[in-house]
N, C-alpha and C positions, 0 to 999 in steps of 0.2 A: 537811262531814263532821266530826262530834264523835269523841271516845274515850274508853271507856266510861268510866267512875268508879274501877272498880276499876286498871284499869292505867294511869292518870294517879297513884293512888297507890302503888301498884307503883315507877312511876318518879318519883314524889319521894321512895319510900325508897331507892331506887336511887341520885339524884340528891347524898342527906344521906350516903350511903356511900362517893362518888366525892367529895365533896368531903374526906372524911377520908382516906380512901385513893385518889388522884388516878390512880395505876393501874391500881386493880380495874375489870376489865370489867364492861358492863350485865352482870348476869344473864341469863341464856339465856331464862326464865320471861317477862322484863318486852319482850325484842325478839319473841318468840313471837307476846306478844299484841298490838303493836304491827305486828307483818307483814303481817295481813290490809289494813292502810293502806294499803299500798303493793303497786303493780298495774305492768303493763309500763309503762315508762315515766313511772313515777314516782322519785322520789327522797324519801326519809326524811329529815328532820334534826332533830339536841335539840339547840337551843342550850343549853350549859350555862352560860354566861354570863348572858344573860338571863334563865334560870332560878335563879339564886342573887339574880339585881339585884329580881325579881318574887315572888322565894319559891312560886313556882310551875312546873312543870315547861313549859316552851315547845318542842312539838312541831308542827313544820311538817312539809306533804307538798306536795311541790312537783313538776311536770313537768320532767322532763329535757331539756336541752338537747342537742338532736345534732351530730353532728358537719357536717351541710347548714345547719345556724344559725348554727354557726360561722363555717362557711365565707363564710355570706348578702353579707358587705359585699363579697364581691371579683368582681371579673368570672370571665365563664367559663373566660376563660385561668390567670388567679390560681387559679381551684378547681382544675382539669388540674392545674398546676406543685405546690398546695397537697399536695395528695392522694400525691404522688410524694414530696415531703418527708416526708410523714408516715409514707408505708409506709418511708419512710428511707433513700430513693436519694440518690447523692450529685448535687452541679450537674451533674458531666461526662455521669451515666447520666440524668437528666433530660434533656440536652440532647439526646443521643443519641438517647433513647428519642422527644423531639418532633421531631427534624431541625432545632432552633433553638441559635445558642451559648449558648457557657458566660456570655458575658456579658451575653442576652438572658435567661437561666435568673438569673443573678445580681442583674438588675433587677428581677425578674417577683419574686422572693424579696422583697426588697428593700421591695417594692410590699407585699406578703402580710403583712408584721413592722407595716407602720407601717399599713395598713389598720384588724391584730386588735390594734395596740396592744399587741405582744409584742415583747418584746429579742429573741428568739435564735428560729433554726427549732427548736431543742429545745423551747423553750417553746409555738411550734404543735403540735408531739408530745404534751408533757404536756397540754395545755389539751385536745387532742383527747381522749387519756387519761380526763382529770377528767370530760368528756360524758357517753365512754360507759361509766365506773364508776358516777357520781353517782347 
């Protein structure tokens, strides 16, 4: 998928604006026409970084990640206990809710952190977060 001409130039006037003023937003006009890019389940990104390094405006569209590919590396117990963290039960309502302890729930965690390669259950929150906004 290309983007047209005009709204690649659009967004490197846009791009030479944000470099001078770092907090102006795109213009409404330059994300408009960049929207039609992006479909269920996609994701938009400007690198504005490598669009200063390229002198050209670097627009990716990329498939979003769900929150089931997230979850993909853990067994189906880890996804169960996952999914209860995330909607942000604590260990003891987790445990409760599977009829398993709190230090069966504390393991299964435990397992779930070093699986996704995350510190904290907060950070399986946000990371589920970042999915389903991206």
């Amino acid at each position: 998928m290309s983007v047209d001409p005009e709204v690649l130039k659009a967004l490197a006037s846009a791009l030479n604006d944000l470099r001078d003023k770092p907090q102006a937003p795109i213009p409404a006009g330059v994300l408009d026409a960049l929207a039609p890019l992006v479909t269920s389940g996609m994701q938009l990104k400007i690198d504005l970084e490598a669009s200063r390094l390229i002198g050209a405006p670097l627009v990716t569209v990329v498939e979003q990640a769900s929150t089931r590919d997230l979850l993909s590396p853990l067994t189906p117990r880890q996804r169960e206990v996952a999914k209860l963290v995330i909607a942000g039960q604590s260990n003891k309502a987790i445990a409760e809710g599977l009829g398993i302890s709190i230090a069966t729930v504390k393991d299964h965690v435990h397992a779930i952190l070093e699986r996704l390669e995350l510190p904290s259950r907060h950070a399986v929150i946000a990371a589920t977060r970042a999915t389903i906004k991206a």
